[in-house]
C-alpha positions as CSV (number, residue, x, y, z in Angstrom):
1,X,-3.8,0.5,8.7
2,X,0.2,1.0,9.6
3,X,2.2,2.7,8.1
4,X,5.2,1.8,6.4
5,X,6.3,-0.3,3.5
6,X,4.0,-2.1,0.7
7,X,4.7,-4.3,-2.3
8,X,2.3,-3.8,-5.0
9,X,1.0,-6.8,-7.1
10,X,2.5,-5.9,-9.3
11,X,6.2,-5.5,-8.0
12,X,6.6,-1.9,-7.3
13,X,7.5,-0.7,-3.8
14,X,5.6,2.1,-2.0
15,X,5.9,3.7,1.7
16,X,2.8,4.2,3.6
17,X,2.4,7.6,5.0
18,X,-0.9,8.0,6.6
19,X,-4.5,7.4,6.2
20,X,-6.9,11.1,5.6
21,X,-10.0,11.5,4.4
22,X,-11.9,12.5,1.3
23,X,-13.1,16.2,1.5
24,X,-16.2,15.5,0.1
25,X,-16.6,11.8,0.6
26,X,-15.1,11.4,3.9
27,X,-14.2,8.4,2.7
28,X,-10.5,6.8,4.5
29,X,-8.0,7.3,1.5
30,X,-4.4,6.0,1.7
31,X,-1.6,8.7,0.9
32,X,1.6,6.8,-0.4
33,X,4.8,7.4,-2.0
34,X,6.6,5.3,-4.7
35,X,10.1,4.0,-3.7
36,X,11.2,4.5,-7.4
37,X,11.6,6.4,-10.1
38,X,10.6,10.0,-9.6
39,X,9.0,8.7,-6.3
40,X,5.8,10.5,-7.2
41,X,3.3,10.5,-4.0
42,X,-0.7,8.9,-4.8
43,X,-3.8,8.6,-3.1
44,X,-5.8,5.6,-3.1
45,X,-9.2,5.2,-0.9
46,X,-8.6,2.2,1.6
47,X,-11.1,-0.2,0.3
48,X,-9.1,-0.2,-2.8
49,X,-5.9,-0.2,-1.5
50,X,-7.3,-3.0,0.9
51,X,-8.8,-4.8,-2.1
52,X,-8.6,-8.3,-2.9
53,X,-7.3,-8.6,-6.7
54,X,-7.8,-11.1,-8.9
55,X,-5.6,-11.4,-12.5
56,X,-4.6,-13.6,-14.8
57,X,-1.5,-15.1,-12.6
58,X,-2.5,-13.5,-9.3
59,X,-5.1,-13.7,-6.6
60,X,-4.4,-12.0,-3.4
61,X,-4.1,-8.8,-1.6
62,X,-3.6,-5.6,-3.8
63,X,-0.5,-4.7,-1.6
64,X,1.0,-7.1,1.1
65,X,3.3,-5.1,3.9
66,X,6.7,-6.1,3.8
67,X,8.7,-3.4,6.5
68,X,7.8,-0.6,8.9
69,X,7.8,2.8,8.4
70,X,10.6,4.4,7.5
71,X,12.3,0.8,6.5
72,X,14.9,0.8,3.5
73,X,15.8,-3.1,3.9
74,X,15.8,-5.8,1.5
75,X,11.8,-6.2,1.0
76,X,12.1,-10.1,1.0
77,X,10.6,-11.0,3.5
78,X,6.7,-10.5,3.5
79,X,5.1,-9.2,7.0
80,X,1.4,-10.1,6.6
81,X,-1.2,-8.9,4.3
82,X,-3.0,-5.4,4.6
83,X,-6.4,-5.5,7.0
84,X,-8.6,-2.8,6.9
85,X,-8.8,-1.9,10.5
């Protein structure tokens, strides 16, 4: 997994910062940061942050990168969806 920039399903924006591990599990879990609002940082484990979702209205990758780390540009234009590497 790269880091960088994500878009949700559901819309919101997050910035990758690295993959760690569980201290018990050591289980791969995804530390990310929301790019708005209070910008409150989350951990997710990788298969779920890798999941495939499906919804009413959606079916498709539970996040989809759309920049590189560090990137603050328009996130229009979608990169490729998120592999668990």
């Amino acid at each position: 997994m790269t880091p960088g920039r994500y878009r949700h399903f559901k819309g919101g924006e997050y910035e990758v910062l690295l993959v760690a591990r569980d201290t018990e599990t050591e289980e791969p879990v995804v530390v990310y940061q929301a790019l708005y609002g209070e910008r409150g940082h989350w951990v997710r484990s990788l298969a779920d942050f890798t999941a495939h979702v499906s919804r009413a209205g959606y079916d498709g990758p539970r996040f989809v990168a759309v920049g590189s780390a560090g990137s603050h540009r328009a996130a229009d234009s979608v990169v490729e969806p998120l592999r668990r590497d």
